[in-house]
N, C-alpha and C positions, 0 to 999 in steps of 0.2 A: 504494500500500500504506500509507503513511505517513496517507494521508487517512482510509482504511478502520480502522485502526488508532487513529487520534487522536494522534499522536504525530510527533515529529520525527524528518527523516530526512538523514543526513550521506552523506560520500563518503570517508571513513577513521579510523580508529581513533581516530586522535589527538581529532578532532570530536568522536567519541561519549563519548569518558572526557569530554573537556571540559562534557561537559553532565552531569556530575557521577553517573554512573550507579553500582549498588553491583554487578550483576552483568553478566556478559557468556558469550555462548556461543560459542566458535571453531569453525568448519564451513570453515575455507580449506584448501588443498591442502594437503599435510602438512610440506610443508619453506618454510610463513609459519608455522608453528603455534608454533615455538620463540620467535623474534620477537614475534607477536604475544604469546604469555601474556604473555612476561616485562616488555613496557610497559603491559598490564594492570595485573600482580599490583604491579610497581612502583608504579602507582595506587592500591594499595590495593583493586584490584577482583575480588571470587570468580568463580573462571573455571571454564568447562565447556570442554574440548576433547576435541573430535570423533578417535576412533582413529583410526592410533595416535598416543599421546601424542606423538608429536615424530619426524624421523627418521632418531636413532640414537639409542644408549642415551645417550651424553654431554647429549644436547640435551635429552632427558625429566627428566635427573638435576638438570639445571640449573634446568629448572621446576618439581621438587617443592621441591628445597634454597630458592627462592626464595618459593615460596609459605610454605614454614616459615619463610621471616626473617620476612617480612611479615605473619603468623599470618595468611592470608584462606585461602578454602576452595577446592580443587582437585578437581576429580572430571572421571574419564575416560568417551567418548560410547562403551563398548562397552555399545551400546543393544539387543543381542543377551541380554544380562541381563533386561530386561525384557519378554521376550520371555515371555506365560500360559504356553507350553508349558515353554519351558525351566527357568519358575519350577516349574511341576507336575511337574519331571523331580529337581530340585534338591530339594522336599519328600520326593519320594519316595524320596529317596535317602539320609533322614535316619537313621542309626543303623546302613547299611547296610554290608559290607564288599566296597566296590568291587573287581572284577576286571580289568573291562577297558571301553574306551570307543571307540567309534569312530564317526565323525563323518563326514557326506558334505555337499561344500557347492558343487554347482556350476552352469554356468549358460553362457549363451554370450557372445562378448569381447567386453567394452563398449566401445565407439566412443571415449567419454571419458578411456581410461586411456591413459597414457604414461610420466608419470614412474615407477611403481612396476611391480610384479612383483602376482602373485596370492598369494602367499605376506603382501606388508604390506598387500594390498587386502583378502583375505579372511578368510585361514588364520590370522590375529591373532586375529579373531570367535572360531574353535574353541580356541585358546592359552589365551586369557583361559576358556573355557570349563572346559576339563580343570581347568585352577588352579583352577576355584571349584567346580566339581560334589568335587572330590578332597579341598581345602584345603591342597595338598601343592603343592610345587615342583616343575619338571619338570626333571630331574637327569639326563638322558641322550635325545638325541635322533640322529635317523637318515632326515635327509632323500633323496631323489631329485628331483630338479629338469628339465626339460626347458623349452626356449623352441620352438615351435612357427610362431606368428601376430606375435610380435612382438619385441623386442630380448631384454625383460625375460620371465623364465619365465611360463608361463600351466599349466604340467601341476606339480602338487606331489603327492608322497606323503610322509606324513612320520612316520613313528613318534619317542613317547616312550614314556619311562618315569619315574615322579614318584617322587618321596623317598619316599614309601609304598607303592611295588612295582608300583601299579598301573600296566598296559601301555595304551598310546592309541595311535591312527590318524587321521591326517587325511588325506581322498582329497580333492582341490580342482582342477576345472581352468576354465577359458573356452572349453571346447570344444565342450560340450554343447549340444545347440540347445536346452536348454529348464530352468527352474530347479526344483534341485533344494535340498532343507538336511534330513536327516536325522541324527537322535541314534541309536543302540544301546549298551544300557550291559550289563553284565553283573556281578552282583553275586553272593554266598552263596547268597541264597534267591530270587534275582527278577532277571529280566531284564525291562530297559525297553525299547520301541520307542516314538519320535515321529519326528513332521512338524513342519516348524517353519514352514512355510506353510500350510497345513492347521489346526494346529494340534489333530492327534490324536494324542495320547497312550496306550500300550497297555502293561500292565502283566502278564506273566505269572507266577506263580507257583504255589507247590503241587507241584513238582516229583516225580512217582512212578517209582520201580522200573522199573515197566513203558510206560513215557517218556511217561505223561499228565502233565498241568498242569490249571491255574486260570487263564485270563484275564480282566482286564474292563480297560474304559477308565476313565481318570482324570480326576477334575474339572479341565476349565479354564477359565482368565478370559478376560475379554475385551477386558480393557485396550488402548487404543490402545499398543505399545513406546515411540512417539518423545515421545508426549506424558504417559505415566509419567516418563520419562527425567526431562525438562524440570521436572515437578512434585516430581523429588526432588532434582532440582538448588537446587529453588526454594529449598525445606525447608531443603538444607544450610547454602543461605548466610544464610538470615534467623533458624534457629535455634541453627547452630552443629554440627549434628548429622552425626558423621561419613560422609562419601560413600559411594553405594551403589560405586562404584569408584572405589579411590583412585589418588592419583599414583603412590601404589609399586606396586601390581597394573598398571598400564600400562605403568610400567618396563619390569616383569617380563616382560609380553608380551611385546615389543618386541624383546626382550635374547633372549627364545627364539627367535623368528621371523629375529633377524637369527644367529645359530647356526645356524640350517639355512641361509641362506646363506652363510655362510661355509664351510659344513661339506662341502657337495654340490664337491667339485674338478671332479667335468669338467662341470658347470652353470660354475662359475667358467670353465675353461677354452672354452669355448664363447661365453660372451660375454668374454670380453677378444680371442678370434678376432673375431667380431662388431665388437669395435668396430675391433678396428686392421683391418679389411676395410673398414669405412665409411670410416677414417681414409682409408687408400689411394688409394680411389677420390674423394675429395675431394678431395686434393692432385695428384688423377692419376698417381698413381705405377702 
């Protein structure tokens, strides 16, 4: 790669700052992430990290607070932002008075997960979403938790409600044999339907008496997501210009998402069974 590239290629952090770099992207599993920003940004180096920020809220707090000593530039990989649909869902929701939002995001359980739960693998994607389609804080939440396939939950439902009244849903599991990601928004005058794989977006409105409407589809782009992401990461650190998502909207996620764990008692209760049952049988008791 390094050859393809034209570029040199190390075998840890330390290496890469040493070759004097001004930016860097973190994509490591989530609990190197604290770690690694913060001997970045102590470099002086503008960091991208991959959702969620960090994982817990102390650890995400530590690397925004850090990045403001150091003034370099922070921005969060919920790359779900740059998503043409959800950006054409976001336009059209401009001037709108949101009602309600509900979100389907699921898919079947990836081989690769372990350390975390579906709730910080996925259901952060829709958190950070509600925040930005709204612009309101999510001020009261009402999760249901189950673990199924693995230690960590893989079925979430999770209701909010944001500092602006508006009511959300997020249905998320790894159960499903096949991927899904739908939006449904419901507003005053117009209800939105998209695909976020697909990428079609359906706008109805016109609402009548005698329960006709107005539908058409809405213009989308075509933008690669990951490689938007990257080019505005670029932007931020070479021009200064505040992140498409900051460190404190990552925060924020994160501090939601970890609330509905906390919040769901007999998910809790289920895996501290879980574990003192593995404990057990480990020690042979």
């Amino acid at each position: 790669m390094s050859d393809v590239l034209g570029c040199e290629a190390v075998n840890s952090l330390d290496a890469l700052l040493d070759l004097g770099i001004q930016a860097v992207s973190i994509a490591a599993p989530t609990h190197f992430h604290h770690e690694l920003a913060l001997k970045a940004i102590s470099r002086g180096v503008h960091v991208l990290v991959e959702k969620p920020i960090a994982s817990t809220v102390e650890e995400g707090r530590a690397i925004v607070a850090a990045a403001r000593r150091h003034n370099v530039s922070l921005m969060v990989g919920h790359v779900e932002r740059f998503n043409p649909a959800v950006q054409s869902i976001k336009d059209a929701l401009r001037g709108e008075e949101i009602l309600s939002i509900g979100i389907t995001r699921v898919g079947p359980f990836p081989p690769r997960m372990s350390n975390v739960g579906i709730v910080i693998d996925l259901a952060v994607h829709d958190i950070d979403l509600i925040r930005w389609f709204t612009d309101a804080d999510i001020v009261e939440v009402q999760p249901m938790l189950a673990s199924t396939l693995a230690q960590n939950e893989d079925i979430a439902l999770l209701q909010f409600r944001t500092q602006s009244g508006v009511l959300a849903q997020i249905n998320t599991n790894w159960l499903t044999p096949f991927k899904a990601r739908t939006v449904h928004v419901a507003t005053r005058k117009k209800y939105i339907a998209a695909d976020l794989l697909t990428r079609q977006v359906t706008e109805c409105f016109g609402f009548q008496p005698d329960g006709s409407y107005s539908m058409r589809h809405l213009s989308v782009g075509h933008a690669e997501p990951l490689r938007a992401e990257l080019l505005a990461f670029v932007k931020c650190a070479r021009e200064g210009t505040p992140p498409v998502v900051s460190g404190e909207e990552g925060v924020a996620s994160i501090e939601v998402a970890m609330r509905c764990l906390d919040q769901d008692s007999n998910y809790l209760r289920n895996i501290r069974g879980a574990e003192q049952r593995s404990f057990a049988r480990t020690a042979g008791y």
